[in-house]
Structures are given as C-alpha cells and as structure tokens.
PDB file with SEQRES, HELIX, SHEET and CRYST1 records, atoms N, CA, C and O in Angstrom:
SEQRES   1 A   86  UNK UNK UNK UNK UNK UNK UNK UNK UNK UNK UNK UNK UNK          
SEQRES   2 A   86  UNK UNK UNK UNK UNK UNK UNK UNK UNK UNK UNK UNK UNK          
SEQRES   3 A   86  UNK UNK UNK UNK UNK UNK UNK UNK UNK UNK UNK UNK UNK          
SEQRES   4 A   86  UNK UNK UNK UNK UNK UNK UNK UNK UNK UNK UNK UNK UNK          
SEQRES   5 A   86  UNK UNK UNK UNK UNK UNK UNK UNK UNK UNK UNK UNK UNK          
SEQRES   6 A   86  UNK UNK UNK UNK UNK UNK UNK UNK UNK UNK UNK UNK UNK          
SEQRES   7 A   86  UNK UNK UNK UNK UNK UNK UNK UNK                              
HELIX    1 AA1 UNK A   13  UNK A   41  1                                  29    
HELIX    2 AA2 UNK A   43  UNK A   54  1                                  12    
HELIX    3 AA3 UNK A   57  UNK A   65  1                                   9    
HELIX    4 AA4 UNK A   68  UNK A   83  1                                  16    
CRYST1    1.000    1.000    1.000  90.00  90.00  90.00 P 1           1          
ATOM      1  N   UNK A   1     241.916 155.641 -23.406  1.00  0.00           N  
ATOM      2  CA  UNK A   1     240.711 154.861 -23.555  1.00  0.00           C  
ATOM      3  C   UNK A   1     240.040 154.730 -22.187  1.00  0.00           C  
ATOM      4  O   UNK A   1     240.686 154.253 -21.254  1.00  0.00           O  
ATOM      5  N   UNK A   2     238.984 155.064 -22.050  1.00  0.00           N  
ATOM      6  CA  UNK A   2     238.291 155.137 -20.730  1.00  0.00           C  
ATOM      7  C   UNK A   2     237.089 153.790 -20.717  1.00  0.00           C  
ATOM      8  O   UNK A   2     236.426 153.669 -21.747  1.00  0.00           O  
ATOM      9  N   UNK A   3     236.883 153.028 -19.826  1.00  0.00           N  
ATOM     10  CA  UNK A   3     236.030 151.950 -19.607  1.00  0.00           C  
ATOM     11  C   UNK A   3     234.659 152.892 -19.373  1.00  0.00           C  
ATOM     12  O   UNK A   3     234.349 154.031 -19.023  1.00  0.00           O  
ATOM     13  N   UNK A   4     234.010 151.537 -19.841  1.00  0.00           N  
ATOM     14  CA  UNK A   4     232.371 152.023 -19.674  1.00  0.00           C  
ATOM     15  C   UNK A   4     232.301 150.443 -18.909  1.00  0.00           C  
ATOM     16  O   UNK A   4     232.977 149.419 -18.817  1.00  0.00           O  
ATOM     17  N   UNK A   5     231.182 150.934 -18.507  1.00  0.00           N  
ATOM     18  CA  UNK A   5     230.087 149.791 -17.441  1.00  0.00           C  
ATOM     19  C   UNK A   5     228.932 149.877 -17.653  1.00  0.00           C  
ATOM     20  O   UNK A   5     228.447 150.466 -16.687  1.00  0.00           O  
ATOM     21  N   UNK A   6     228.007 149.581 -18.520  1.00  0.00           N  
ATOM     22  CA  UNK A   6     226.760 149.942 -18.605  1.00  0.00           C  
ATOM     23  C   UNK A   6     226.642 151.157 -18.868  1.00  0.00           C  
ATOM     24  O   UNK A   6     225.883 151.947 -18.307  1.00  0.00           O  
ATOM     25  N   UNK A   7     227.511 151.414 -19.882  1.00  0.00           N  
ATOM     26  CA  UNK A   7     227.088 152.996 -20.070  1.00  0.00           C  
ATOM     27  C   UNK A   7     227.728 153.932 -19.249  1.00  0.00           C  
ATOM     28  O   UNK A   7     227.437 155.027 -19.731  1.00  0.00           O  
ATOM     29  N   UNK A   8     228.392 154.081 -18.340  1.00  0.00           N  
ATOM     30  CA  UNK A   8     228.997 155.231 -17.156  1.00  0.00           C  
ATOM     31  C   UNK A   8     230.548 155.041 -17.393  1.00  0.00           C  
ATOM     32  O   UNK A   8     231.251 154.123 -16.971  1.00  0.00           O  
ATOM     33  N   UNK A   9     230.721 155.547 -17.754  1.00  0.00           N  
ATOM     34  CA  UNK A   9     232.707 155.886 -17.818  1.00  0.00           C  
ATOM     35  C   UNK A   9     233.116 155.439 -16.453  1.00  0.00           C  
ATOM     36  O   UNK A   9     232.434 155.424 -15.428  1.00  0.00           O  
ATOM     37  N   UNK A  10     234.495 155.039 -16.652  1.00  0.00           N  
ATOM     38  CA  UNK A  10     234.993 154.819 -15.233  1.00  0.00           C  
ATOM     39  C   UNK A  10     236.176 155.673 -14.428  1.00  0.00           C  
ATOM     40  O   UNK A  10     237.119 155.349 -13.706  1.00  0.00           O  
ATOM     41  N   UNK A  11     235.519 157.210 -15.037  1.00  0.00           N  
ATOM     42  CA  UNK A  11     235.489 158.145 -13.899  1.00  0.00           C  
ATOM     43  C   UNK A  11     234.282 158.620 -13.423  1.00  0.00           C  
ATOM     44  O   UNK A  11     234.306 159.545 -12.612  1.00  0.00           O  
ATOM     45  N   UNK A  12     233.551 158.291 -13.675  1.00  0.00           N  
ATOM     46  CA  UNK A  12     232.038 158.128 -12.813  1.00  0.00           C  
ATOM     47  C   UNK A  12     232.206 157.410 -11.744  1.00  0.00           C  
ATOM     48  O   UNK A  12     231.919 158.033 -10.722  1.00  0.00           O  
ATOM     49  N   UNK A  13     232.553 156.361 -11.581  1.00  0.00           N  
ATOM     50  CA  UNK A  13     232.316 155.265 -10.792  1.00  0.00           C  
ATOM     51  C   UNK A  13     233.810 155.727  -9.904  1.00  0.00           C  
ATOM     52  O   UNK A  13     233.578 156.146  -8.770  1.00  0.00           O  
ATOM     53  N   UNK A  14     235.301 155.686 -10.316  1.00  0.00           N  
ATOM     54  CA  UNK A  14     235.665 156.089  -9.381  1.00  0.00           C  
ATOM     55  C   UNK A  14     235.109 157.438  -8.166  1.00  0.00           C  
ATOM     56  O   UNK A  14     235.198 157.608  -6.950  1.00  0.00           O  
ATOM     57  N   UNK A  15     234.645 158.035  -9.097  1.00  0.00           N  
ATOM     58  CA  UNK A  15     233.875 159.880  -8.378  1.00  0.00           C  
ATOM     59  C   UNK A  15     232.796 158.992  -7.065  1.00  0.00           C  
ATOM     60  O   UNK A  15     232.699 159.412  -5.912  1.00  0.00           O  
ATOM     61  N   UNK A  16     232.008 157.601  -7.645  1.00  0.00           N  
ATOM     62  CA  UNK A  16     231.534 157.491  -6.887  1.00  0.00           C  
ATOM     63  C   UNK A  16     231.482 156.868  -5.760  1.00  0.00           C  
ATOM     64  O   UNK A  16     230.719 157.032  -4.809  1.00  0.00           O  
ATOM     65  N   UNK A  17     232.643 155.880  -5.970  1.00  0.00           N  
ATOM     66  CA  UNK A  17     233.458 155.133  -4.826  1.00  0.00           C  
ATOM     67  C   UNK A  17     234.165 156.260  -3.905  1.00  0.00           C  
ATOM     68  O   UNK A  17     233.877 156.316  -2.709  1.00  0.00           O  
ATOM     69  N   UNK A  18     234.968 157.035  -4.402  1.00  0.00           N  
ATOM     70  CA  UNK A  18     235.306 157.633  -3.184  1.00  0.00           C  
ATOM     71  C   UNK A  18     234.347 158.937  -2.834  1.00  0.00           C  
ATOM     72  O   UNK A  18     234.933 159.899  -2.338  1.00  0.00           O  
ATOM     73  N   UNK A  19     232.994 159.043  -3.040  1.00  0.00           N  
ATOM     74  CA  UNK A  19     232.040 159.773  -2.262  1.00  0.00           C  
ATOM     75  C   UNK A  19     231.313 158.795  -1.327  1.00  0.00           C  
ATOM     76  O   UNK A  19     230.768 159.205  -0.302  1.00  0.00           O  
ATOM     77  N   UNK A  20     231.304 157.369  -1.720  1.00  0.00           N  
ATOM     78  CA  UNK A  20     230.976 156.276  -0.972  1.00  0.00           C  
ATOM     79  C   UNK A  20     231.701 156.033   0.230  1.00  0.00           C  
ATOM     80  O   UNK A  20     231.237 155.937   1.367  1.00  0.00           O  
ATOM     81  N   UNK A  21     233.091 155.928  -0.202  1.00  0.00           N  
ATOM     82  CA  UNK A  21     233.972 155.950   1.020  1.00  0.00           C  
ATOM     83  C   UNK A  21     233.995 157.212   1.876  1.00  0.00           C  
ATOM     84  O   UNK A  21     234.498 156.939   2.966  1.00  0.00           O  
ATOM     85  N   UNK A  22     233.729 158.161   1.808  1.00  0.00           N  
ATOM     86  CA  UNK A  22     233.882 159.489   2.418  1.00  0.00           C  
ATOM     87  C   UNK A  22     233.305 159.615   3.519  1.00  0.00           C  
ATOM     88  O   UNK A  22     233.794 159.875   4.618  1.00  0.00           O  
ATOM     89  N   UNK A  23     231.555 159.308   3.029  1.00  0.00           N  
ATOM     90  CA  UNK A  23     230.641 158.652   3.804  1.00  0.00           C  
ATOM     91  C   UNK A  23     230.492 158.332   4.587  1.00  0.00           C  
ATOM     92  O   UNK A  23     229.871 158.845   5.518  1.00  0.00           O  
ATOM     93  N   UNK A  24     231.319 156.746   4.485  1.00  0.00           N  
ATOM     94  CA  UNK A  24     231.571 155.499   5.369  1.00  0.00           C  
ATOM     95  C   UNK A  24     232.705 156.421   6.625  1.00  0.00           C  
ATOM     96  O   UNK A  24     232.721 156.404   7.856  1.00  0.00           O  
ATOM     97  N   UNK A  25     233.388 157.016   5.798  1.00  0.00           N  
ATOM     98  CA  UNK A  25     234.595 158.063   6.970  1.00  0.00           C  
ATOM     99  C   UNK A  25     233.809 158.459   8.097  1.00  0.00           C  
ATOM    100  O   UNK A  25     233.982 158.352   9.311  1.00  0.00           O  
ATOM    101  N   UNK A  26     232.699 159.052   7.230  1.00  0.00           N  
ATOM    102  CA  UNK A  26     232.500 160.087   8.338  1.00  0.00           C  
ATOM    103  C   UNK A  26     231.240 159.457   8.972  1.00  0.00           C  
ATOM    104  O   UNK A  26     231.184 159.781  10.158  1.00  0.00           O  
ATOM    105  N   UNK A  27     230.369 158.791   8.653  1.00  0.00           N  
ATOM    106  CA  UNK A  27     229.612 157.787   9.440  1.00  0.00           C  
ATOM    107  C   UNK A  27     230.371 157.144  10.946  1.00  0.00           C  
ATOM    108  O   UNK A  27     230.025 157.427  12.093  1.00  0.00           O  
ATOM    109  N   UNK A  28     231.193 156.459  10.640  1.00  0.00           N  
ATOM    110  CA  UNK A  28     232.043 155.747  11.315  1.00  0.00           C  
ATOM    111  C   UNK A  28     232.955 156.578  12.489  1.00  0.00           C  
ATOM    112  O   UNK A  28     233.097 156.218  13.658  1.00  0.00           O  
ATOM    113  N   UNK A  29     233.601 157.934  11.777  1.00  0.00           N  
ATOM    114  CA  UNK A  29     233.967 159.769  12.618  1.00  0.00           C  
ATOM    115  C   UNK A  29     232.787 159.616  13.809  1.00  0.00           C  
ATOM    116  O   UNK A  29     232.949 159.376  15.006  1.00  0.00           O  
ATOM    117  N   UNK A  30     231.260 159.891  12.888  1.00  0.00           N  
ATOM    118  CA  UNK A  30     230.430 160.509  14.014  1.00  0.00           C  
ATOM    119  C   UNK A  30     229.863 159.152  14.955  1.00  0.00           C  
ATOM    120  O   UNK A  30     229.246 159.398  15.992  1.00  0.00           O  
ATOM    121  N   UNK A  31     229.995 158.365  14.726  1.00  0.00           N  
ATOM    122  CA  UNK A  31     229.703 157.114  15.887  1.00  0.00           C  
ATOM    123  C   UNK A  31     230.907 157.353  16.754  1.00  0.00           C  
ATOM    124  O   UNK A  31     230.632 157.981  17.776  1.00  0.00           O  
ATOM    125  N   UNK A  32     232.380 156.962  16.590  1.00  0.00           N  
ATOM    126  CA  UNK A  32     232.828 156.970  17.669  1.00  0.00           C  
ATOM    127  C   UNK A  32     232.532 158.067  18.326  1.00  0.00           C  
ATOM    128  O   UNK A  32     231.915 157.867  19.372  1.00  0.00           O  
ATOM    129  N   UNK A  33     232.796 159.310  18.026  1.00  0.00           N  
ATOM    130  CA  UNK A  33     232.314 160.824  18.490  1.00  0.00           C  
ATOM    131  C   UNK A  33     231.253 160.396  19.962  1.00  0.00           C  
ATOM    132  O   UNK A  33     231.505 160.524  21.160  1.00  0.00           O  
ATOM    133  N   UNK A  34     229.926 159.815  19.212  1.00  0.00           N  
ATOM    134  CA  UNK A  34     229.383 159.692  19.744  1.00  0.00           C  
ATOM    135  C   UNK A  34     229.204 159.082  21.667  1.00  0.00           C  
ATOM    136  O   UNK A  34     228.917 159.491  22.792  1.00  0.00           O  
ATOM    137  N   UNK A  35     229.749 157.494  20.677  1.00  0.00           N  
ATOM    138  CA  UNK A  35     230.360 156.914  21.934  1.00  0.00           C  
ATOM    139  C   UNK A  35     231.205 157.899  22.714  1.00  0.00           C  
ATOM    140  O   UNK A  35     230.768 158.534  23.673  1.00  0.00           O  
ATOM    141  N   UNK A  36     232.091 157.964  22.380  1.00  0.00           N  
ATOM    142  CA  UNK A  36     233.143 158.733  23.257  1.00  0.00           C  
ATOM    143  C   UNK A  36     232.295 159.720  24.056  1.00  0.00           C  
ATOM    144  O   UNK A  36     232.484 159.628  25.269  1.00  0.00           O  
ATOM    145  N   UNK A  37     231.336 160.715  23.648  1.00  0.00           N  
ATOM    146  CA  UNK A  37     230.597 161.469  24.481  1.00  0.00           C  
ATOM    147  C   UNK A  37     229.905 160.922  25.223  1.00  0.00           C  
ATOM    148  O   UNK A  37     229.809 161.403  26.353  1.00  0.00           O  
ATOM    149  N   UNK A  38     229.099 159.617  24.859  1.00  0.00           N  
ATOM    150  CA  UNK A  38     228.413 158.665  25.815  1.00  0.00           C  
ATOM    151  C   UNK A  38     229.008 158.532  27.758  1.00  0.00           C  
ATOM    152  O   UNK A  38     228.679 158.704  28.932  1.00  0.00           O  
ATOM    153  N   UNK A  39     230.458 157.948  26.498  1.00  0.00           N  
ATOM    154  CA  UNK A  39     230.999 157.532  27.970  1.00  0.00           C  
ATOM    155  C   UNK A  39     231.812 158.579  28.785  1.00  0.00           C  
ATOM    156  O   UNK A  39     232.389 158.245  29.820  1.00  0.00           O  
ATOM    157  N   UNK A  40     231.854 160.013  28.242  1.00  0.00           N  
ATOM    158  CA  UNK A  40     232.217 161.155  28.891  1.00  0.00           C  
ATOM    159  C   UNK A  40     231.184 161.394  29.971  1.00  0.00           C  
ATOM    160  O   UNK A  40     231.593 161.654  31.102  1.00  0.00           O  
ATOM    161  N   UNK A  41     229.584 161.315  29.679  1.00  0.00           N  
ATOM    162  CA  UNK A  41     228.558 161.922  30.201  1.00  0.00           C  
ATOM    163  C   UNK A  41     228.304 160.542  31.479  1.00  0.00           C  
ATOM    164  O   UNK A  41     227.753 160.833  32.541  1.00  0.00           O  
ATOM    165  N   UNK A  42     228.626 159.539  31.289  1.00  0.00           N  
ATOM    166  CA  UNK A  42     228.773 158.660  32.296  1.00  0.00           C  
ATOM    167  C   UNK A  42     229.400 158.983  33.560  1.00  0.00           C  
ATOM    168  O   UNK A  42     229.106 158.643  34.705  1.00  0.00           O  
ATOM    169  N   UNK A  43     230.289 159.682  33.125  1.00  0.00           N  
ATOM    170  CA  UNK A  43     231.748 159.891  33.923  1.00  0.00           C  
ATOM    171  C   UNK A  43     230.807 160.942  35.246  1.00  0.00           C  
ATOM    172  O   UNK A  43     230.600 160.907  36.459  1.00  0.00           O  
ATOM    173  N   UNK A  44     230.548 161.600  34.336  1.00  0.00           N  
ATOM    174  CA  UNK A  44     229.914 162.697  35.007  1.00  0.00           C  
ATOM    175  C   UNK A  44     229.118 162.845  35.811  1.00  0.00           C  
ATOM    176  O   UNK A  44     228.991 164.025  36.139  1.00  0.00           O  
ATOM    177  N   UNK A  45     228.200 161.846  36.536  1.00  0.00           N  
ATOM    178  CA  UNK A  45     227.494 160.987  37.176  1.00  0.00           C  
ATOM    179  C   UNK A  45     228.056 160.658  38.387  1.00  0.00           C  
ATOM    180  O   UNK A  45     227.548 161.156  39.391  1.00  0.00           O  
ATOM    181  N   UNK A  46     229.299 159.687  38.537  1.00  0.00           N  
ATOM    182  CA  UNK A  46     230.022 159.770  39.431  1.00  0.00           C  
ATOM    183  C   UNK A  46     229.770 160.773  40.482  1.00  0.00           C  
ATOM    184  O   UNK A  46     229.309 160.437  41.573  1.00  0.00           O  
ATOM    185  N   UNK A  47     230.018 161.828  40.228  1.00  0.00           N  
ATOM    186  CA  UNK A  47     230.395 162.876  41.719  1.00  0.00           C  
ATOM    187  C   UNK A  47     229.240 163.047  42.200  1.00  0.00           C  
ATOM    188  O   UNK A  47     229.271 163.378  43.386  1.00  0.00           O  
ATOM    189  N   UNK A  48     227.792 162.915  41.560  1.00  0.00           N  
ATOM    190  CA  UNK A  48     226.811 163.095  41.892  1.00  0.00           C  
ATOM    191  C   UNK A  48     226.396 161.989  42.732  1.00  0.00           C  
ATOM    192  O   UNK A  48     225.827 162.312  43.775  1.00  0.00           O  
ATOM    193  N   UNK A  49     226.579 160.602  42.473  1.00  0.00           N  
ATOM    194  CA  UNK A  49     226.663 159.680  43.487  1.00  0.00           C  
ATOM    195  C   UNK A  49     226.865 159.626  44.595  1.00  0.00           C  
ATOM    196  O   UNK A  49     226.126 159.444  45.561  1.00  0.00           O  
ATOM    197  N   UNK A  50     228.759 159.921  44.405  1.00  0.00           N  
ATOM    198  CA  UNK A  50     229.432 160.123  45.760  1.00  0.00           C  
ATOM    199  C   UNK A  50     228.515 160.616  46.831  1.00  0.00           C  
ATOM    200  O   UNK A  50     228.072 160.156  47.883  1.00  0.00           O  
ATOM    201  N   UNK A  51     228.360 162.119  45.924  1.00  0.00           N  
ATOM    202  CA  UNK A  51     227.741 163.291  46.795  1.00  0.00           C  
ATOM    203  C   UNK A  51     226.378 162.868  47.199  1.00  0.00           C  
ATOM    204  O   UNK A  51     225.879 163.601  48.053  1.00  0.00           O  
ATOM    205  N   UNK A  52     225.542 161.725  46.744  1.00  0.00           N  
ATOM    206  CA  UNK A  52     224.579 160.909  47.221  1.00  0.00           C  
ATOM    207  C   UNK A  52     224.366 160.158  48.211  1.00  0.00           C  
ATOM    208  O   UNK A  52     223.368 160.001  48.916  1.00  0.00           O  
ATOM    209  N   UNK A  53     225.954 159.438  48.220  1.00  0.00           N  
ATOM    210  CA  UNK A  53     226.200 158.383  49.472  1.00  0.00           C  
ATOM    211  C   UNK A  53     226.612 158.679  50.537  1.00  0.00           C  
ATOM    212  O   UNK A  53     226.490 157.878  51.465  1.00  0.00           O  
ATOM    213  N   UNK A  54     227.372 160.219  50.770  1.00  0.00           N  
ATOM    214  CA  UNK A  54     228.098 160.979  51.016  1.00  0.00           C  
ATOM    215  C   UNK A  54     227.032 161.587  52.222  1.00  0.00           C  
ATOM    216  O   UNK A  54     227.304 161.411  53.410  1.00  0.00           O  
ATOM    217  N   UNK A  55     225.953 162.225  51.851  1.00  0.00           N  
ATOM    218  CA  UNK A  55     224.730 162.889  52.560  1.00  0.00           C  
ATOM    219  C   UNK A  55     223.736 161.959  52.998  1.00  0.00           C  
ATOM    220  O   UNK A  55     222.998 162.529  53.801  1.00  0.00           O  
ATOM    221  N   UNK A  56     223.416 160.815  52.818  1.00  0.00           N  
ATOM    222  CA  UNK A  56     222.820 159.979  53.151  1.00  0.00           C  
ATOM    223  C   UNK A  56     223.433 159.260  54.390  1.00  0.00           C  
ATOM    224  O   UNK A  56     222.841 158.874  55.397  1.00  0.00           O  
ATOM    225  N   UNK A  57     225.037 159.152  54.018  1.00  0.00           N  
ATOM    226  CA  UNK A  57     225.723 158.306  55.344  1.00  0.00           C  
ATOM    227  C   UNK A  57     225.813 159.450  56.914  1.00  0.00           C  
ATOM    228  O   UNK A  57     225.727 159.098  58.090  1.00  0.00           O  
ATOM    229  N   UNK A  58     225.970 160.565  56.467  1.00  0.00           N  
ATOM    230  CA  UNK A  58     225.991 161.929  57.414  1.00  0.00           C  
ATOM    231  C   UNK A  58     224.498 162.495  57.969  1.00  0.00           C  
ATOM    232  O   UNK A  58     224.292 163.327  58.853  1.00  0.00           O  
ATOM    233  N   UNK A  59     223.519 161.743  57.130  1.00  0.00           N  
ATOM    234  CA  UNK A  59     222.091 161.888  57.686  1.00  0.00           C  
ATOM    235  C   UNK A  59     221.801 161.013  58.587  1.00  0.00           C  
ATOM    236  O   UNK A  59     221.471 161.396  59.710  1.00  0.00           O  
ATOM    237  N   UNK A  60     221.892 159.158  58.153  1.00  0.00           N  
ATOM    238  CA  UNK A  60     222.342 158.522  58.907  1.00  0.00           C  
ATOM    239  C   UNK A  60     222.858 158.093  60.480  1.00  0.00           C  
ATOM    240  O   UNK A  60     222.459 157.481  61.471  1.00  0.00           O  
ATOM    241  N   UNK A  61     223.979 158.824  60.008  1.00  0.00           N  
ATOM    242  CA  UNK A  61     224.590 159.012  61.378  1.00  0.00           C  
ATOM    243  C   UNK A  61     224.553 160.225  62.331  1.00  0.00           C  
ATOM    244  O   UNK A  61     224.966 160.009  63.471  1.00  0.00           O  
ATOM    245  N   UNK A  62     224.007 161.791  61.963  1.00  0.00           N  
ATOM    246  CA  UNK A  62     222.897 162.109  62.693  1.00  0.00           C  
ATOM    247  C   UNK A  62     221.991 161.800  63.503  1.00  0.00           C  
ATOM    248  O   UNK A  62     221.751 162.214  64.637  1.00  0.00           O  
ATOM    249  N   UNK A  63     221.342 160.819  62.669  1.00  0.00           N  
ATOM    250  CA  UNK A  63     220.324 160.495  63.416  1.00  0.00           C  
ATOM    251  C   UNK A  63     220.403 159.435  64.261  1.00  0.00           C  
ATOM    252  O   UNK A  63     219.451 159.211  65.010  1.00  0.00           O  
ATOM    253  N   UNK A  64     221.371 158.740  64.276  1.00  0.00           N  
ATOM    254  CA  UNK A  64     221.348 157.113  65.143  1.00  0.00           C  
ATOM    255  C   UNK A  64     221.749 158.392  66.068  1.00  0.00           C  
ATOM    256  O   UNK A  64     220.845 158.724  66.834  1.00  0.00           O  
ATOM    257  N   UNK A  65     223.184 159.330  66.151  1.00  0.00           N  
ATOM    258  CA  UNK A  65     223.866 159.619  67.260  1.00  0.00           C  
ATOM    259  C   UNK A  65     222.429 160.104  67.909  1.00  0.00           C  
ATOM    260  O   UNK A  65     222.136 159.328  68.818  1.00  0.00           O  
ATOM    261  N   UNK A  66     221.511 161.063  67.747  1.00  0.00           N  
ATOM    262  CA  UNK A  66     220.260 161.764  67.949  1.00  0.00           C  
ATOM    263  C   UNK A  66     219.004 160.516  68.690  1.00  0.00           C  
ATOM    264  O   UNK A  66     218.088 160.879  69.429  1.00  0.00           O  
ATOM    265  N   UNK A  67     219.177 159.492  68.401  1.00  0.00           N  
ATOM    266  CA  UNK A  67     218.267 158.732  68.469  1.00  0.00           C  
ATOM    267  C   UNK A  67     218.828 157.649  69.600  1.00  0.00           C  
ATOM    268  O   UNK A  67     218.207 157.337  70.616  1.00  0.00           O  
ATOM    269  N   UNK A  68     219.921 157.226  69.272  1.00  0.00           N  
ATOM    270  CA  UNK A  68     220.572 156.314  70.414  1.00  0.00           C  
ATOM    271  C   UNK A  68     220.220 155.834  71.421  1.00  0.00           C  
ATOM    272  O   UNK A  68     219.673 154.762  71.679  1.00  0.00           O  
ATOM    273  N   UNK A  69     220.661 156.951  72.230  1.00  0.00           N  
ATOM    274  CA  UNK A  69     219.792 156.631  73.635  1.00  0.00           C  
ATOM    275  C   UNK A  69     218.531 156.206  74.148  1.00  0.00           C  
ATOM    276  O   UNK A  69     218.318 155.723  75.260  1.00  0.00           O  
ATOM    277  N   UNK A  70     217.703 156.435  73.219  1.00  0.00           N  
ATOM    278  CA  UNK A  70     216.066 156.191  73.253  1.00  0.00           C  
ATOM    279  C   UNK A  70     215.653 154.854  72.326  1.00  0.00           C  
ATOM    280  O   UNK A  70     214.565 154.287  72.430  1.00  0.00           O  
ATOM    281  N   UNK A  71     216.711 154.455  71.408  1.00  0.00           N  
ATOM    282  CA  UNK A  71     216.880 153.229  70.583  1.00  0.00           C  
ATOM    283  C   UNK A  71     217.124 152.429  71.581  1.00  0.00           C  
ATOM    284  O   UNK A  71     216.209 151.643  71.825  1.00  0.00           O  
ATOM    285  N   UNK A  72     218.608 152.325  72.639  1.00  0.00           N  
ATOM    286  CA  UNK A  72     219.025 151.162  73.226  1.00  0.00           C  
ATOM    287  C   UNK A  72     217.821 150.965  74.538  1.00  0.00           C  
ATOM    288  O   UNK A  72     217.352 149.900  74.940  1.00  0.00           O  
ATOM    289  N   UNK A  73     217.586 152.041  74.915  1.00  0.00           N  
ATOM    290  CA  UNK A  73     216.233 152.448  75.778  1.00  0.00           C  
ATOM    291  C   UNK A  73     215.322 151.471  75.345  1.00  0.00           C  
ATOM    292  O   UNK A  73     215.196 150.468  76.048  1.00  0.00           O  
ATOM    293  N   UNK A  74     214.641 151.584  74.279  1.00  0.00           N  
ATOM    294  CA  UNK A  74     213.213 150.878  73.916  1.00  0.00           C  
ATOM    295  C   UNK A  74     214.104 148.846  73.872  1.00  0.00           C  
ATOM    296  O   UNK A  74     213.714 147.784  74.358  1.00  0.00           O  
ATOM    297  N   UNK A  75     215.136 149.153  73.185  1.00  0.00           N  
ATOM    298  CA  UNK A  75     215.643 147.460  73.072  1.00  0.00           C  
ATOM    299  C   UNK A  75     215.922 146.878  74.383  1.00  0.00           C  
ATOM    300  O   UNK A  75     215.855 145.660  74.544  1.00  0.00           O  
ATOM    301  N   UNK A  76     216.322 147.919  75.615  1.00  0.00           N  
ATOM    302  CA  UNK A  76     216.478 147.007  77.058  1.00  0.00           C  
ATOM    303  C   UNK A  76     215.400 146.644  77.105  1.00  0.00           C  
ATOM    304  O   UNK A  76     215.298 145.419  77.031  1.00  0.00           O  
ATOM    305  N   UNK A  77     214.091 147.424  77.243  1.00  0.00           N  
ATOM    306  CA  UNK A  77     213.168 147.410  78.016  1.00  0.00           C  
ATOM    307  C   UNK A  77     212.017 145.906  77.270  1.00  0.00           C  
ATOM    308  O   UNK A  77     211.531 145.044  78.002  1.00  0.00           O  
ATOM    309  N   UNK A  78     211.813 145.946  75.727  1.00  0.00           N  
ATOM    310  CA  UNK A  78     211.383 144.819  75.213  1.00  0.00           C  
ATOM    311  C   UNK A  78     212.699 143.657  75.611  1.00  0.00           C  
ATOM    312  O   UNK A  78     212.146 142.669  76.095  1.00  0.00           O  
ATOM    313  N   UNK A  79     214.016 143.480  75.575  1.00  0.00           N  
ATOM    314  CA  UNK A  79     214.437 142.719  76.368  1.00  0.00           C  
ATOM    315  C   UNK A  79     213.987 141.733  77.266  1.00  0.00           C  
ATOM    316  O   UNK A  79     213.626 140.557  77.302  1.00  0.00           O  
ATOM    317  N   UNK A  80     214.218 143.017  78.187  1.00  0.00           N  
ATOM    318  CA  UNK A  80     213.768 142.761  79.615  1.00  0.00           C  
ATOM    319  C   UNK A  80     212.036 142.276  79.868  1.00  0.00           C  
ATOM    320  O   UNK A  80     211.865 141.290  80.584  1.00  0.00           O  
ATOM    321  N   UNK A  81     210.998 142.859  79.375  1.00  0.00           N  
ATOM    322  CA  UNK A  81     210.134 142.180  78.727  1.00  0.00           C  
ATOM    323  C   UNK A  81     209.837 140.663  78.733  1.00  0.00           C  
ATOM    324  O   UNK A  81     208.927 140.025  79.262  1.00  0.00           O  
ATOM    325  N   UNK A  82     211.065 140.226  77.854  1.00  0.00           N  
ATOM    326  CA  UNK A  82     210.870 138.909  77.072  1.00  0.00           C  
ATOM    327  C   UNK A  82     211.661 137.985  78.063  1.00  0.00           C  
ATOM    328  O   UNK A  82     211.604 136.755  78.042  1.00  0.00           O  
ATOM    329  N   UNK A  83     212.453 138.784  78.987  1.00  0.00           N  
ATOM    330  CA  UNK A  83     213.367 137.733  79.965  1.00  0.00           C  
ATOM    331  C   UNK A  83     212.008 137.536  80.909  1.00  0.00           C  
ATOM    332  O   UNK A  83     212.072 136.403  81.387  1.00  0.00           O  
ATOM    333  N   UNK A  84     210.770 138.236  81.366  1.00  0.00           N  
ATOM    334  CA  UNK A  84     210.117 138.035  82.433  1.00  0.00           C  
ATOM    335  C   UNK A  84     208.714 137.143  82.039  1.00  0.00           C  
ATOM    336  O   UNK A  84     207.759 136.807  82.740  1.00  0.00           O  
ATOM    337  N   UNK A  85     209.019 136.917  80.629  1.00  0.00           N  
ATOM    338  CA  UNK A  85     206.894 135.960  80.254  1.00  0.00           C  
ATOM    339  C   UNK A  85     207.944 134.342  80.662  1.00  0.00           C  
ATOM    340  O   UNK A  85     207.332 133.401  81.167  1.00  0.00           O  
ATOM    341  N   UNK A  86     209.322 134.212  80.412  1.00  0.00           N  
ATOM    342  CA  UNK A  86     209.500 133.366  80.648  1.00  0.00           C  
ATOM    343  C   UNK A  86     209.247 132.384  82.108  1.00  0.00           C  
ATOM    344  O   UNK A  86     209.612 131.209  82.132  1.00  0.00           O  
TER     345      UNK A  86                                                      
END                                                                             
C-alpha cells in the first residue's frame, strides 16, 4: 500500500527529498570549495608583500647611506644657525 499526499505517491516525495538533499550536498561542497580557495589565494599575497617591504627597506637604505653626509651636513649647519639668532 503506498501513501498519497495530495495526490503524489510517497515515492515521489521520497525521489524528491533526496534530490533536495543532494542539492543542499553539493551547495554546501561548492561553498566550502570556495572558501577554502579564498583563503588559498590570500596566502599567496604574502610573498608579494615581503618582497614589497623587502625592496623598499634596501631602497631606503641606499639612499640615507648615499645621502648621509649631505643630510648631517645641512642639520649642523641649520643647527648652528639657530645656536647664533640666539
């Protein structure tokens, strides 16, 4: 004896619960998927940073070593400057 529900047997309705659930499987599959690639492609970022902070600190310091002398140069001399309006 098979149930009806409004007319639909209830192997209809199981057929359609678990195409419902299947669904929900794989909905739920391709989100984490997702995430997970999210936070793969994050990752990936990193070295590019480094390699950001990396060339910036070596430009940096180029240039103070390059510049130095003519830096502490200009700071005696306004100094000295400011020791003589007194």
């Amino acid at each position: 004896m098979k149930l009806k529900v409004n007319g639909i047997e209830d192997a209809s309705i199981k057929i359609a619960l678990n195409i419902f659930r299947a669904q929900s499987l794989v909905k739920r599959k391709l989100n984490e998927s997702k995430f997970i690639s999210e936070l793969r492609d994050e990752r990936g970022d990193v070295p590019g940073w480094v390699l950001v902070v990396l060339m910036t600190t070596g430009l940096v310091t180029a240039i103070w070593t390059i510049a130095s002398p003519r830096l502490s140069a200009i700071l005696k001399n306004s100094l000295d400057s400011m020791n003589g309006i007194r």
